[in-house]
Structures are given as C-alpha cells and as structure tokens.
N, C-alpha and C positions, 0 to 999 in steps of 0.2 A: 764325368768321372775322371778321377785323379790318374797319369799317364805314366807307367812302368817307370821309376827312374828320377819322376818329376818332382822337382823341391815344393815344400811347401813349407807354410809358419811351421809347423809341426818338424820336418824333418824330410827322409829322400821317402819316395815310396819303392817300395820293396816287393811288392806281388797286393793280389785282392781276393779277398774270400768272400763270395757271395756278394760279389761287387763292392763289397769296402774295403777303403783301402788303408794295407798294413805297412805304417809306416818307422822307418828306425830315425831316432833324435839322436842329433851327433854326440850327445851325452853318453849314450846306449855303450860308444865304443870306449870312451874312458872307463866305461864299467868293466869290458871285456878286457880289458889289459890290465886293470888290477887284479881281477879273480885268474888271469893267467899266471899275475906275480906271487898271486898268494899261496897257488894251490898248484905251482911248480915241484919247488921244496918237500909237499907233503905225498905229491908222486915219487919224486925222486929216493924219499926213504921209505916208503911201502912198497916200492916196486925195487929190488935187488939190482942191477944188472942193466937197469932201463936206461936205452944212453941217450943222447940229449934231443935226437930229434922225436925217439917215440913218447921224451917227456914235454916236450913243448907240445907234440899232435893232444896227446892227453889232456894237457891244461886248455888249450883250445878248446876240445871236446867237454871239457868243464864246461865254460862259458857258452857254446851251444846246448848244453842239457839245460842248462840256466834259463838263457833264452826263450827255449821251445815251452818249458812251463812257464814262463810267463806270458806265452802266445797264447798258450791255452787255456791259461786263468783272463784273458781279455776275451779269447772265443767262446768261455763260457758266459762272461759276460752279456755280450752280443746274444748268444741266440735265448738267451735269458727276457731278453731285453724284446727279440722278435716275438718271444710267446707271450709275453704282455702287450705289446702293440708301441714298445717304442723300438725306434730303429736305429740301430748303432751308425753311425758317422763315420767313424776309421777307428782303428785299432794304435797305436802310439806305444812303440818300447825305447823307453830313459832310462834315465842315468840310474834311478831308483825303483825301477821295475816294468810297470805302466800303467795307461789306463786308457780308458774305453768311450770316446766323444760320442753321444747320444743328438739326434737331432732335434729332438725335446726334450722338457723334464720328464719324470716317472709323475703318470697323475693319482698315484692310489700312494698309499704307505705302504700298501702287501705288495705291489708291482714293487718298490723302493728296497724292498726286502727281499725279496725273489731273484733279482738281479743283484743284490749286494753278494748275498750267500754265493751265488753260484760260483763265484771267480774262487774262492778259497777251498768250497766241496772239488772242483775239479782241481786243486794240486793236493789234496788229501788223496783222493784218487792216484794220481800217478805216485804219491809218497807209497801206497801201497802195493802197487805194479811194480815200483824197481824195490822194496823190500823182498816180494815174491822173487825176483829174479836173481835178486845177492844168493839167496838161497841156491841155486840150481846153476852155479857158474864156480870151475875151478880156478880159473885165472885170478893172479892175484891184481893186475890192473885192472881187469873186469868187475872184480869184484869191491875196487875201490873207487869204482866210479857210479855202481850201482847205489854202494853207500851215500857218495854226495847228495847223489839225485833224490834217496830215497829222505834225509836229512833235510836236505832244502827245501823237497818241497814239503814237507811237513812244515819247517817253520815258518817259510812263505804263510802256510793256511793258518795256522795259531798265532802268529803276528797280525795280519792283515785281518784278524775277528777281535782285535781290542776296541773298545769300543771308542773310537775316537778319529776326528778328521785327520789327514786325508784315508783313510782307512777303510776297507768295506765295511768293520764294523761301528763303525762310525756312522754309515749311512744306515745301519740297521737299528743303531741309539735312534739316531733322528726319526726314520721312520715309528720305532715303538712311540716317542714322543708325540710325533705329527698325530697319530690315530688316538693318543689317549687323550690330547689336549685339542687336538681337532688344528693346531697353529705347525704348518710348516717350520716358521721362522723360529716358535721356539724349540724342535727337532735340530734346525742347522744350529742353536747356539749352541743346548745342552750338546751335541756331538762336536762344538767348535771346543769347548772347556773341556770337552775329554781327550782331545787331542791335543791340547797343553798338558795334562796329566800324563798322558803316554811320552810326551816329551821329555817332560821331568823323569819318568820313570827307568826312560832311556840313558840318561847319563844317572844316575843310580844305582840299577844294574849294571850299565857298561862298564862304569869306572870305578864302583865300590865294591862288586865283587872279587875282581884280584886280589885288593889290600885285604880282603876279611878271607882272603884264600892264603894270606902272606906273600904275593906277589907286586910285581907294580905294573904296572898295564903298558903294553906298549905304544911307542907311539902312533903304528897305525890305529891300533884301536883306540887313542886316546881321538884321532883325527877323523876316524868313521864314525864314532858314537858324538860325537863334534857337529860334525856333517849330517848325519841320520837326523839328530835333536834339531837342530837347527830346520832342518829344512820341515818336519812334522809339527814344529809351533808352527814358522812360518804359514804354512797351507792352513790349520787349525784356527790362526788368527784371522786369518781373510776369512774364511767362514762363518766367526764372529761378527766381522766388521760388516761383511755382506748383509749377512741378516738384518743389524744393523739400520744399513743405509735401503735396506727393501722396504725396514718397519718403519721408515720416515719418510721412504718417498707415496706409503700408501695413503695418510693422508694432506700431503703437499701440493699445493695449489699454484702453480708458477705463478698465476696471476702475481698472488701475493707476496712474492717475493723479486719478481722484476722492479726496472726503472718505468714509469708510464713512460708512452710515448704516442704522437700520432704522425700519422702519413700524410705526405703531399708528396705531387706529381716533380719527377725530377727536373724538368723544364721549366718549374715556378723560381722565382727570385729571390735572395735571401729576405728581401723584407715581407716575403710571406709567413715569415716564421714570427714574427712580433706577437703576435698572439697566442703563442703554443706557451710561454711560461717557462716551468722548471723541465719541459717536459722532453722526452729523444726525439726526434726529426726523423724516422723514416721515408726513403726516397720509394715512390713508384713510378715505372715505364710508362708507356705509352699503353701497354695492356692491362697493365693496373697489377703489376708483379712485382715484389720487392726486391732494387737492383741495387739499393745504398743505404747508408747512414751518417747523417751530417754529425765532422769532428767539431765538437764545443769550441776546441781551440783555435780551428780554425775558420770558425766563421765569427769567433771573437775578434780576428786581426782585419775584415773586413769594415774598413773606413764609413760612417755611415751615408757619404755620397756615393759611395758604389752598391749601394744594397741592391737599389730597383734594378741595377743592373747586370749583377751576378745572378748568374745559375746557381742553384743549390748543388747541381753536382758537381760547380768545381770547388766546392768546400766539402766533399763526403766523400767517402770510404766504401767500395762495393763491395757488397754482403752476394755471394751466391742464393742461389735458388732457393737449395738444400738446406739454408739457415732457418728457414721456416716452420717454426710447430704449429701444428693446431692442437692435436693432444694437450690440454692443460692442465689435466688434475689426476694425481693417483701415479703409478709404479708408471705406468702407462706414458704417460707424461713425459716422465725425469728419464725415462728410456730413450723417448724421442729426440730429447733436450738433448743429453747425452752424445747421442747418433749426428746430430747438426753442429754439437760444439768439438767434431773432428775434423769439421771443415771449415769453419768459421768461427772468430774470439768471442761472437756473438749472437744469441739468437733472437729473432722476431717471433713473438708469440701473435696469433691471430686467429680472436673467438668470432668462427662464422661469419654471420650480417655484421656484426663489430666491428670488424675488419681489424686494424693492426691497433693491438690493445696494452704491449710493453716490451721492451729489450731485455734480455736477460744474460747477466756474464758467467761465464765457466764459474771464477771465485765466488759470486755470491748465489749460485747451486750447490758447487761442492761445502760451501756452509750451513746453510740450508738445512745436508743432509746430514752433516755432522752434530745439527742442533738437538736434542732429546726431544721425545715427543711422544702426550701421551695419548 
C-alpha cells in the first residue's frame, strides 16, 4: 500500500480511505490558484467590508468546497465499484477534476452503469445539502459560498452525464451500447464520437454565447473553453483509437506479422548460420534461454576465413529474458508484445515444442495495429 506522502506516477498521496489511496496530481494545484483568482473579485463585491485576508481565506475555502466534491464524486465512485465486485485502485484529484483507477475492468454493462451514475448522483446530493443550507444562514459570506457549492456541484453532475468520453456519461453511452449490441468496443467508440461532440459543443457554448448575448468573451474564458475542448477530444480520441487497436489486435496473429527466424546455441560459429537463409539468428545459452540476436550487419563484415572461427555472440546484440512472448494470437498476444517491447527493440516469439518461431519489431506491430481489419 502506497505511504502517506509517497510520490507516485499519479501524483503525492494524501491520506487512504479503506485503504486506497487518495491521491492529489500536481495539476490539482494550478486548479486551486485559478478558482482562488477567479472567485477573489466576486467575494470581494458580495461581501461589503471583507478585507483582504478574510478574502483570500474565502477564495481558498472555494477551492476546498471544490475539492471535497470532487472526493466525493470519486468516493462514490469507489464504493459503487465495491458493490459490484470491482475494486477501486486510488482515488486521483487534477487538474480537471478526477477520476477513480479501478484494478479491473467493469465486467457487466449494468456494473458499467452503476458506477458511472454514482459519481454525479453524489454531487446532485451535496448541490442539494448546500442549497438547503443558503436557505438557513444570515451571513452574507456564508451565504455566498453556500451558493458556489450549491452551483458547482450541480454542474459538476449535469456536465459529467453528457454522454461522451472522458465523461461518466460517456461510460453510461458505452455501457447502453455494450448490452444492446453485446460489443464492448462499439460502446467505447459510440461514447469516443460523443465525446468529440461535447467537445465541439463546448467551444459553441463557451464562445458563441457571449457574441449572441452581444458580449465578447474574455480571455480566460476564451482560454478555459480552449483548454476544457481540447483536453475532452483529446481523452474521446484515445478512446476511439483504443477501441480501435483492441478490434485489431483481437484477431492478430504475431506469427504472421514477424520476421522468421530460428535459434542456435550462442557458442556455435558464424558458419553455422549458412543454412538459416533470409531468416533472424536467435542466440540461446547454455540452458536453452534466449540471451541474443545476431546484427545482419555485422556478421555481414565477417571475412569468410574467420566464420569457423567466430562465435556467434561476438556478432549479436543481447535480448533480455523479458523479450520473450509465448502468447501469439489475439488482444492477449499484442498485450504481451507490448509488455516486452518496453524493454527490448525486439521481441522473440516462441510457440511451445516450436521453439523460437520469429522476431518481431515495435514498428511493424504498431502497423499491424493500425491496419483495418475485418
């Protein structure tokens, strides 16, 4: 478990709730200091008399009401995710809100569903608890920070249920898709393409309604609605392209897209290769393990009076362990492939009794997957 404090890819961790752990992306805090810039100003003229330090605690006070609902739109998440039977991974608050690592996928569409809704039903909830509470407070700072909360989080929930990536109701398109078409993938596309549509919709709204108000937008908003679009295709497109390269890698057979190749012992001599043809040179140990791979070019500059006499490993290139797939056909495969071409340019595929049956390079996988297929 992740240690109070400790860095991770994700960000610092911050506390754990039910032992996962919640963590903040250094992004989280460029967010806090804008919503302190933004909503200085608008303390300062609702609140008569408020002088600068009880306006700065205020605007702070923004960005933790901020915060805490979007803790609680990932904790509902989470224990959404526990009553179906997937277990949430950590909790993660950026730059754009957050979101909720699961240690597997959702296996149902209604698990998919269940866990989408949940994050937005709980800021509808609190949008309701600090509406109730504007009601019942004389303060006029009080009562304008009730309103933030009560605002935000409502739009949090009405935003994050448009149906499109990265969106919860984006996962709730896919889902409806997944159960009516029976296909995952075309769940993630139709909610990839809807998440481009939100995007467009987003500079639309952001920046056409001013002018049709007879305003002109300013330029933060011309630069958050900039910012928001951009980053919601973005996420949407990889969603696309994922799907994608999952519906290509389901039927890909590495076989048939490596270089052949066959194995000899790395202690045999170059002219044991005379026979092998067009074919790659994998080296094995003394245990029968793949430790190399003979460079074409350099056993090309091998004179042919030194063949009998050269080792094959001082013309090859060491391949770790880890380069090795057996996995060869299906998502299953190009996952493995994948996993071994982050530590090696190369991988050796090897069916079983077959033993070492082709090489296969990063470029002509990621082609592979970019090929259509039907």
């Amino acid at each position: 478990m992740a240690r109070l404090g400790q860095r991770t890819s994700s960000g610092w961790v911050i506390g754990h709730i039910r032992d996962v752990p919640v963590v903040f992306a250094p992004s989280w805090f460029v967010m806090a200091v804008v919503l302190g810039v933004v909503f200085a100003p608008t303390i300062a003229r609702a609140v008569p008399g408020a002088g600068t330090l009880t306006t700065v605690l205020a605007a702070a006070s923004v960005a933790l009401m901020l915060v805490l609902g979007v803790l609680a739109h990932e904790l509902a998440h989470g224990m959404a995710g526990h009553a179906v039977g997937s277990t949430p991974r950590e909790y993660v608050l950026t730059l754009w809100g957050g979101h909720t690592q699961f240690a597997s996928d959702m296996r149902t569409p209604g698990a998919s569903a269940v866990v989408s809704v949940a994050g937005p039903l709980a800021n509808a909830v609190l949008a309701l608890v600090a509406w109730f509470a504007l009601g019942r407070t004389d303060s006029a700072l009080a009562s304008l920070l009730w309103q933030i909360a009560a605002v935000s989080n409502a739009v949090v929930a009405v935003f994050n249920l448009l149906p499109g990536y990265p969106l919860d109701g984006g996962r709730v398109l896919e889902a409806v898709v997944w159960r009516v078409t029976g296909d995952r993938l075309a769940g993630m596309t139709a909610a990839g393409w809807g998440g481009r549509v939100v995007a467009v919709l987003v500079v639309v709204v952001g920046l056409g309604r001013p002018f049709m108000l007879g305003l002109r937008p300013t330029i933060f908003t011309v630069l958050w609605v900039t910012l928001l679009a951009g980053y919601l295709w973005t996420s949407s497109s990889q969603a696309v392209n994922v799907a994608l390269a999952r519906r290509s890698a389901a039927g890909l057979d590495l076989r048939a897209i490596a270089e052949p190749a066959v194995a000899l012992p790395a202690s045999a001599t170059v002219s044991a290769v005379d026979g092998a043809g067009d074919r790659r040179i994998v080296l094995l140990d003394d245990d029968g393990r793949v430790c190399g791979i003979v460079d074409p070019s350099v056993l090309a500059q091998v004179p042919p009076s030194a063949r009998p006499g050269t080792p094959l490993s001082a013309v090859a290139a060491v391949l770790p362990p880890s380069s090795v797939v057996t996995q060869l056909v299906g998502a299953a495969g190009v996952a493995a492939a994948a996993e071994a071409a982050r530590t090696s340019p190369l991988v050796v595929l090897v069916d079983g009794p077959a033993g070492v049956v082709g090489v296969l390079g990063v470029a002509r996988l990621e082609e592979a997957l970019r090929r259509p297929r039907r």
